[in-house]
VEXZALO-261426 format. One record per residue (C-alpha): chain; residue number from 1; x, y, z. Coordinates in steps of 0.05 Angstrom, whole numbers, plus 5000, padded with zeros to 4 digits. Example, Ala and Ser with C-alpha at 12.3 -4.5 7.8 and 13.67 -1.06 7.14 Angstrom:
<pts>
<pt mol="A" seq="1" x="5246" y="4910" z="5156"/>
<pt mol="A" seq="2" x="5273" y="4979" z="5143"/>
</pts>
This chain:
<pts>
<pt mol="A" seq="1" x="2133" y="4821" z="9813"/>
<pt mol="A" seq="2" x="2114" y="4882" z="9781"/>
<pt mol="A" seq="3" x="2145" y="4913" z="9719"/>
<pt mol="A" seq="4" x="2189" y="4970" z="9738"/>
<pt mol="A" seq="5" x="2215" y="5009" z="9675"/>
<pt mol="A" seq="6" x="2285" y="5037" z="9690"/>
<pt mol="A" seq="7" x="2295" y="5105" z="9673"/>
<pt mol="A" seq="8" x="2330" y="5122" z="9608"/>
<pt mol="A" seq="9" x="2385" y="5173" z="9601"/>
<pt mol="A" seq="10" x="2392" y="5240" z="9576"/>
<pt mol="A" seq="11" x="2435" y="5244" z="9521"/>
<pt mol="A" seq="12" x="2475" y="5313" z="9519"/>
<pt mol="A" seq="13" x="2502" y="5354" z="9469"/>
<pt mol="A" seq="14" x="2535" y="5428" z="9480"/>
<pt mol="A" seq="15" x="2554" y="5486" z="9430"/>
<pt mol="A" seq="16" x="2603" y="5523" z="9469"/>
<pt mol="A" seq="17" x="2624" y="5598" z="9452"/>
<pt mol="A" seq="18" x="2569" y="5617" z="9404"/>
<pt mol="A" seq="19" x="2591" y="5693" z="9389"/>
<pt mol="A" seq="20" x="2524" y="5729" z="9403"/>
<pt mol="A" seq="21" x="2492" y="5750" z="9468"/>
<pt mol="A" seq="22" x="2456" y="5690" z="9515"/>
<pt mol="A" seq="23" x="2400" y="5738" z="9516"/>
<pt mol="A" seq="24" x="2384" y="5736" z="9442"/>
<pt mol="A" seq="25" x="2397" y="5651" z="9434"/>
<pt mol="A" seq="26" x="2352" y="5644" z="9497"/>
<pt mol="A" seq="27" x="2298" y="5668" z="9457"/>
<pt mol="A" seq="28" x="2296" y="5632" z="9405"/>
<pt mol="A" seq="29" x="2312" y="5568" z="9452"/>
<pt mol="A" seq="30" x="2245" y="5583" z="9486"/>
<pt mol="A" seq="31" x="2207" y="5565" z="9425"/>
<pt mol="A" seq="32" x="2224" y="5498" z="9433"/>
<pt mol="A" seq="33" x="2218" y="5476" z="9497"/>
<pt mol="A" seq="34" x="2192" y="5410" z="9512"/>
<pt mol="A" seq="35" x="2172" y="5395" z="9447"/>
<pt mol="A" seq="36" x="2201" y="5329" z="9396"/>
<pt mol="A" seq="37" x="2267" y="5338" z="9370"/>
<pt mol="A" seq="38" x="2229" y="5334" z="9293"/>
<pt mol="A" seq="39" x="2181" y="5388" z="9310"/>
<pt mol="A" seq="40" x="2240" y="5432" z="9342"/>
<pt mol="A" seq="41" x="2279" y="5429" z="9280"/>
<pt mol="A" seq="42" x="2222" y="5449" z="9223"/>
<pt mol="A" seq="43" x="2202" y="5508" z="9277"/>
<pt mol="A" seq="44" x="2275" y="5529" z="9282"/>
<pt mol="A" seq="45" x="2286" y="5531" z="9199"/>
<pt mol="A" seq="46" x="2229" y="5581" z="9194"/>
<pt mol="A" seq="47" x="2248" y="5625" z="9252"/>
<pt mol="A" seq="48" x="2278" y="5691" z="9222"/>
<pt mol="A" seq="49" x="2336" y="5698" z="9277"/>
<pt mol="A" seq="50" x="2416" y="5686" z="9274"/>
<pt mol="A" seq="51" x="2409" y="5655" z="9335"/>
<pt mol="A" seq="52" x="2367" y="5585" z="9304"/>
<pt mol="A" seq="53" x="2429" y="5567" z="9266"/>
<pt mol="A" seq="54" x="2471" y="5541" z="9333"/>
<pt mol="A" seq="55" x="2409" y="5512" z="9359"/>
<pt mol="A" seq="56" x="2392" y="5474" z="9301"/>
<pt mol="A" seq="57" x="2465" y="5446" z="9305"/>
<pt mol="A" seq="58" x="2461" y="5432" z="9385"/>
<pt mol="A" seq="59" x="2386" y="5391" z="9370"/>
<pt mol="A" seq="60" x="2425" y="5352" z="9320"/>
<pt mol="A" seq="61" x="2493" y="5346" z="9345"/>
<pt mol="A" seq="62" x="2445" y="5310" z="9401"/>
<pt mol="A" seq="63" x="2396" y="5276" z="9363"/>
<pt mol="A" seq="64" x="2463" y="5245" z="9328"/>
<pt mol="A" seq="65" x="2495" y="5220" z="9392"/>
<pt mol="A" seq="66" x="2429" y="5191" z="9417"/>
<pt mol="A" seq="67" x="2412" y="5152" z="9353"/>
<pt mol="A" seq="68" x="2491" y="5135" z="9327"/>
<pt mol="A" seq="69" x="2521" y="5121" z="9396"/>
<pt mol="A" seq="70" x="2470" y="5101" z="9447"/>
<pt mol="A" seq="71" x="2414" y="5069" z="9399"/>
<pt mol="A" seq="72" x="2342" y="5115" z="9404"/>
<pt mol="A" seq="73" x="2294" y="5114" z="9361"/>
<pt mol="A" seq="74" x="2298" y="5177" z="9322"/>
<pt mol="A" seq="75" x="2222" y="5185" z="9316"/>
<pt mol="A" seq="76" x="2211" y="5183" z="9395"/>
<pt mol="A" seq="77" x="2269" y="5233" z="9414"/>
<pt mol="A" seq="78" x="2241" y="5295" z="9455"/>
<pt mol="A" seq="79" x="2272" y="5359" z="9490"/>
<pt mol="A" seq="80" x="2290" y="5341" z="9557"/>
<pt mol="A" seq="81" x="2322" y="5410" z="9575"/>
<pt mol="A" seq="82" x="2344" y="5465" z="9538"/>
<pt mol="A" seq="83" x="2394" y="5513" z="9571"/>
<pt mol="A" seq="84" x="2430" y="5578" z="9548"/>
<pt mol="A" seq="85" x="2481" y="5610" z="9592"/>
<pt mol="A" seq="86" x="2535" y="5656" z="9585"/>
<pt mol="A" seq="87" x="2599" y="5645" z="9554"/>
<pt mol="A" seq="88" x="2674" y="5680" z="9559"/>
<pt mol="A" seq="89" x="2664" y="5763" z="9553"/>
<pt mol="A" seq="90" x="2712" y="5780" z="9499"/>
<pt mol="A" seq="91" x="2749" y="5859" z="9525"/>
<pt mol="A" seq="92" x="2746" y="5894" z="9471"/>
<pt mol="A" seq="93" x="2755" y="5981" z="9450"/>
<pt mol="A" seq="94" x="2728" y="6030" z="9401"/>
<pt mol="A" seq="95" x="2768" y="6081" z="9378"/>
<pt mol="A" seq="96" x="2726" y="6158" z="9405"/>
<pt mol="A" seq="97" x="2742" y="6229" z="9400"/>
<pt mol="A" seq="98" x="2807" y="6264" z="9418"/>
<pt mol="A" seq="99" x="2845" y="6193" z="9425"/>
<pt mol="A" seq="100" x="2803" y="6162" z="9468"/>
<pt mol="A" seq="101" x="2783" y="6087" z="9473"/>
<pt mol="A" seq="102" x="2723" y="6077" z="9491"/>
<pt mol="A" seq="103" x="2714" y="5993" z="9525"/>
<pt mol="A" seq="104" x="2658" y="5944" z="9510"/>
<pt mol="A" seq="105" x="2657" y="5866" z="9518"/>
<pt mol="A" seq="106" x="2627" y="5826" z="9460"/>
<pt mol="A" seq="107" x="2590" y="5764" z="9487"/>
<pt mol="A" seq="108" x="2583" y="5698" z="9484"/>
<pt mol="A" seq="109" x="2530" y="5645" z="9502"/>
<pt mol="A" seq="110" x="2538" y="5567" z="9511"/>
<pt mol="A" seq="111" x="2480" y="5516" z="9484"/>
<pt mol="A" seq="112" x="2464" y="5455" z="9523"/>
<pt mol="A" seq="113" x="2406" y="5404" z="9498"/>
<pt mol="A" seq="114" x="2386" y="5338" z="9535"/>
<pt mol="A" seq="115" x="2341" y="5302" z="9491"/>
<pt mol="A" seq="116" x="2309" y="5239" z="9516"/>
<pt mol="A" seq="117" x="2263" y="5178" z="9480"/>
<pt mol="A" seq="118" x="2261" y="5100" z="9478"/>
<pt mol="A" seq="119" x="2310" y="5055" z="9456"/>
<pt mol="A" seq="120" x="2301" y="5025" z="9387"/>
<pt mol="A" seq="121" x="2291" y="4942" z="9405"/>
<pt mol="A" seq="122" x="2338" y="4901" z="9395"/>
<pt mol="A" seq="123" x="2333" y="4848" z="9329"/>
<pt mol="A" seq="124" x="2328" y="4775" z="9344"/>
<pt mol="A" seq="125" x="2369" y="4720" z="9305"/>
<pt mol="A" seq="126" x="2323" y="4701" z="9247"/>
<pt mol="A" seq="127" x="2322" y="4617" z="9254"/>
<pt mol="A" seq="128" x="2336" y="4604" z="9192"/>
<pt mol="A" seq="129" x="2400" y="4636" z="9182"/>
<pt mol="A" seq="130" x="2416" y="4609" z="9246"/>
<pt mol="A" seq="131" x="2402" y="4541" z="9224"/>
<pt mol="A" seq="132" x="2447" y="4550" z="9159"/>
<pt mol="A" seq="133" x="2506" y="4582" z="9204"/>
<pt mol="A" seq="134" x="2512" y="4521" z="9249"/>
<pt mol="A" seq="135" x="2512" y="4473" z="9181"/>
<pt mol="A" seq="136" x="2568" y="4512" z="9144"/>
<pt mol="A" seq="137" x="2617" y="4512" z="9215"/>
<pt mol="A" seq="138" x="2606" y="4439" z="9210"/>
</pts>
């Protein structure tokens, strides 16, 4: 029989309706491609951009359902897939000359993170306190 390892799942976590342009988050997502949630994060808090604040929420918004909900090991969690696309367009004017208005839409980008890693093992039953649980529901 041989040992067949069953794939683990993707956990997913999505910002939705971050208000600057998919363009400018997609830049600094492609700094952290592929690499450990941990390392991801310190890169992100020294990257001079707006657009590493949402990111740095998505990573952790993900690494938090991985570790709370589905039970990873922090230490082993790594960027699956990063993805920025664009959100609603927001129609908006600016006043011109002689009355005119003059239209321009203000965008928005979504943030989607799959992190992956290995599930933390499972704790056996220590004997002992098994032992003195069966005694006191005698």
């Amino acid at each position: 029989m041989t040992d067949v390892k069953t794939p683990v799942p993707t956990i997913r976590a999505y910002v939705k309706e971050v208000s600057q342009a998919p363009r400018k988050v997609d830049l600094v997502a492609s700094l952290i491609r592929g690499r450990s949630v941990a390392d991801a994060l310190v890169i992100l808090s020294h990257t001079p951009k707006r657009a590493a604040l949402p990111v740095i929420k998505a990573i952790e918004s993900a690494k938090a359902n991985a570790v709370n909900t589905h039970g990873y090991d922090a230490k082993t969690l790594q960027i699956a897939t990063i993805s920025v696309t664009a959100g609603t367009r927001l129609k908006r004017f600016k006043p011109a000359s002689r009355g005119r208005a003059l239209p321009f839409k203000k965008k928005t980008a979504n943030i989607l993170v799959e992190v992956t890693g290995d599930l933390k093992p499972k704790k056996k039953p220590i004997a002992a306190k098994a032992a003195v649980v069966a005694e006191e529901t005698k």
